[in-house]
C-alpha positions as CSV (number, residue, x, y, z in Angstrom):
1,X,12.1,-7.3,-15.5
2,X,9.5,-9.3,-13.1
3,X,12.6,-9.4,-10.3
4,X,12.5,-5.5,-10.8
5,X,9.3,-4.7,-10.8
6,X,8.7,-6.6,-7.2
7,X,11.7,-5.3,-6.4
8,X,11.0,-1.9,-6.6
9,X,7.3,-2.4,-5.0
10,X,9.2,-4.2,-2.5
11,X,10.9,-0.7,-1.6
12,X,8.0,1.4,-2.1
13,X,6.5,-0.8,0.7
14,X,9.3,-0.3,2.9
15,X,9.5,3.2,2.3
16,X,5.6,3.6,3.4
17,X,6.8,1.7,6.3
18,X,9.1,3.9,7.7
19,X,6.8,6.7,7.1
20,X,4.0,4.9,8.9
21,X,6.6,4.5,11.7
22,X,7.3,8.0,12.0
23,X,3.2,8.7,12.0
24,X,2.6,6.1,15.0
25,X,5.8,7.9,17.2
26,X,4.4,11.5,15.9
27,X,1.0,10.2,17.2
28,X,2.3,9.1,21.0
29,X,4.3,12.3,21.0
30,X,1.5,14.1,20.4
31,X,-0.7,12.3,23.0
32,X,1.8,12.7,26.0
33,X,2.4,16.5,25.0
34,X,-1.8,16.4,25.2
35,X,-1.7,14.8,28.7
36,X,1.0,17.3,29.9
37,X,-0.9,20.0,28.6
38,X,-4.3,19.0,30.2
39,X,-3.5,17.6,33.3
40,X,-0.2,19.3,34.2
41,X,-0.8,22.6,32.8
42,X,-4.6,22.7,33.0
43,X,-4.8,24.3,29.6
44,X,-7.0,23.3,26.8
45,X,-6.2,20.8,23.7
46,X,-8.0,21.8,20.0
47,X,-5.9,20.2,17.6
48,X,-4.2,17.2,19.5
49,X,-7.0,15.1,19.6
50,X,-7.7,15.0,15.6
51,X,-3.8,15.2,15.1
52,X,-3.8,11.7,16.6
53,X,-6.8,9.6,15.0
54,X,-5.8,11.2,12.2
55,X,-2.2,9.9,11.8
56,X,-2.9,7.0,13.7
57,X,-5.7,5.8,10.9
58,X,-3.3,7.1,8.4
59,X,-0.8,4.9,9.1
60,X,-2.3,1.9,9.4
61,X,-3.5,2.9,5.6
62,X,0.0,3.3,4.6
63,X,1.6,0.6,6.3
64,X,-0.6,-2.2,4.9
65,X,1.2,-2.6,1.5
66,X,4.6,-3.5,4.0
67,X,2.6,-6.3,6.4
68,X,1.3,-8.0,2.8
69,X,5.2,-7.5,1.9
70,X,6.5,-9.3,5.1
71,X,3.0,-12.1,4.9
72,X,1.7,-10.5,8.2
73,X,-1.9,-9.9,7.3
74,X,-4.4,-12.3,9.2
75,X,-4.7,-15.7,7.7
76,X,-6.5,-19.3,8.1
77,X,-3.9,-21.5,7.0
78,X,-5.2,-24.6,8.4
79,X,-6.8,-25.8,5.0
80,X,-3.8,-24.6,3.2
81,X,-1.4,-26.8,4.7
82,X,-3.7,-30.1,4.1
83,X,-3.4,-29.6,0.3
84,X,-0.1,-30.3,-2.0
85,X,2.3,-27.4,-3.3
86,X,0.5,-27.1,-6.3
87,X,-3.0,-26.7,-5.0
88,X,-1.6,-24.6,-2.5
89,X,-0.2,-22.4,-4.9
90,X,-3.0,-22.2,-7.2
91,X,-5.3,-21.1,-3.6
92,X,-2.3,-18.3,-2.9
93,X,-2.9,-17.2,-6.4
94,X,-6.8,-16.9,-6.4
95,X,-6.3,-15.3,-2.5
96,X,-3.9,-12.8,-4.1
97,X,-6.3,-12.3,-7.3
98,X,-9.4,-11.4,-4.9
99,X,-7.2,-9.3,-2.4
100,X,-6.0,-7.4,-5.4
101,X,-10.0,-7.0,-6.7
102,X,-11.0,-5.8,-3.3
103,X,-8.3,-3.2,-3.2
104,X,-8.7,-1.7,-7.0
105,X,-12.3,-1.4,-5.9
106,X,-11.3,0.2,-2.8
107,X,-9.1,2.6,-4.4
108,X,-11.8,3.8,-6.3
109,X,-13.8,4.3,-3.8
110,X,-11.1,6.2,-2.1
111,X,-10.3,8.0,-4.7
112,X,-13.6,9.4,-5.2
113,X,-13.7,10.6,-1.7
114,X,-10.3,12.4,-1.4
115,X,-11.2,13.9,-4.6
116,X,-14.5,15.3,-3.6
117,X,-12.8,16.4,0.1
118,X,-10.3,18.3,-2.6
119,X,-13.0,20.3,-4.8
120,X,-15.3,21.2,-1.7
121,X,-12.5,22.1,0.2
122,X,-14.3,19.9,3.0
123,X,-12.9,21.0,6.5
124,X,-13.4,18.8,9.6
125,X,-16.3,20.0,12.0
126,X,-13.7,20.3,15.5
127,X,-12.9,23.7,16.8
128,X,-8.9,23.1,14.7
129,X,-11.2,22.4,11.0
130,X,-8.3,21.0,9.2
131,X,-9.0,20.4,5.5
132,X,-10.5,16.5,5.2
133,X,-8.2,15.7,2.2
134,X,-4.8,15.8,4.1
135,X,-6.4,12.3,6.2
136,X,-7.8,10.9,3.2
137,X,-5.4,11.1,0.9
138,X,-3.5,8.1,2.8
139,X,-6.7,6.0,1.6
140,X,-5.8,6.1,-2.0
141,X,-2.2,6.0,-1.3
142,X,-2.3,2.9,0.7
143,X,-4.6,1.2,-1.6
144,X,-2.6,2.0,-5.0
145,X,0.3,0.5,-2.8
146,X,-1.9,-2.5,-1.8
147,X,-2.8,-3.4,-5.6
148,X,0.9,-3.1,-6.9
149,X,2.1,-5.0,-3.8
150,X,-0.6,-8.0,-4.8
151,X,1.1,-7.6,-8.9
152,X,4.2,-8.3,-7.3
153,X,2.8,-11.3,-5.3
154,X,1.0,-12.5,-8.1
155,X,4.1,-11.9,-10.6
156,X,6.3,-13.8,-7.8
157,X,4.0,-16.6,-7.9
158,X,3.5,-17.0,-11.6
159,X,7.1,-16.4,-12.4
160,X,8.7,-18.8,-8.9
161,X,10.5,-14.9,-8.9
162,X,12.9,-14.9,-6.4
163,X,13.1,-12.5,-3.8
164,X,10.7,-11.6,-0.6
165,X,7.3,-11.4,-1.6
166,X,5.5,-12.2,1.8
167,X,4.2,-14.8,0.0
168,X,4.7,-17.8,2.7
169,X,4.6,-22.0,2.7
170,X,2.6,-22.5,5.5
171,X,3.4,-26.3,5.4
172,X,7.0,-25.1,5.5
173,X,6.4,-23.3,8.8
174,X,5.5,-26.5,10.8
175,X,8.8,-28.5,11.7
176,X,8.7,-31.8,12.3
177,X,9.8,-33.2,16.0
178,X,12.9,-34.4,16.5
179,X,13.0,-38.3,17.1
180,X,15.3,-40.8,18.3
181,X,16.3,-44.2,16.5
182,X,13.9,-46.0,17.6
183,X,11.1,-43.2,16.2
184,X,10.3,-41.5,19.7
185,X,10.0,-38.2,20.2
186,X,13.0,-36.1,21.9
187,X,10.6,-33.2,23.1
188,X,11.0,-33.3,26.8
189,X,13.6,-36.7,26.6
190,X,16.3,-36.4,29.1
191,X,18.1,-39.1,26.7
């Protein structure tokens, strides 16, 4: 049951990922057919410009849950790897507990935004005044993926589950130097 529940997070992440994806290229697209259009064709741009920051911040929203999936957010691992598995452990597990209180509080937040934009039909102030909820509804999206990504990291943790997590052994990561017989090092030996 624990195996597919983080499964199927694991999926949902991936999914968001490939729609991220498709925001970032829809956001490039979008900015060379802006260039063209002001420089080559001298005519004006009203929607390009929100279009972009727009999808652009979007995506990075929605893409988040994925980099915790593959362990790619920023990290300090240095005191990590000084302690033994099981402390190390135990600090992934309180790291994942507070990401996973910062991003329920976040989604709350979020929430209440989106839902406000919704009621007051809030529009942008540009000349293009697209409705403010389309933008912000990525927030709560990416956030309610961000908290069931960190119960599946948490779960994996608890449970030694086993399948990708993005949870990482950072003393894993360092390999040892190769040595000959007699204990020196091979890096740069012409032996």
């Amino acid at each position: 049951m624990v195996n597919a529940f983080i499964r199927v997070v694991g999926n949902m992440s991936r999914a968001l990922a490939v729609v991220s994806t498709a925001m970032i290229i829809a956001a490039m697209l979008v900015v060379c057919q802006m260039i063209l259009l002001r420089y080559v064709f001298r005519l004006p741009t009203i929607w390009q410009t929100d279009f972009v920051v727009f999808s652009a911040t979007s995506a990075m929203f929605i893409g988040a849950p994925y980099v915790l999936l593959k362990g790619g957010h920023v990290g300090v691992d240095v005191v990590e790897m000084l302690l033994a598995d099981r402390a190390r452990a135990r600090l992934r597990l309180v790291g994942s507990f507070l990401g996973l209180l910062f991003c329920v509080l976040m989604l709350a937040a979020t929430w209440i935004q989106f839902h406000e934009a919704w009621l007051g039909n809030w529009k942008h102030s540009s000349v293009w005044a697209p409705p403010l909820w389309v933008p912000l509804l990525s927030l709560p999206i990416g956030f309610a993926m961000l908290c069931l990504q960190y119960v599946a990291q948490i779960l994996a943790e608890l449970y030694g589950a086993g399948v990708e997590t993005g949870v990482h052994d950072a003393a894993a990561s360092v390999q040892p130097t190769p040595t000959h017989d007699d204990g020196t090092s091979m890096k740069g030996s012409t032996r």
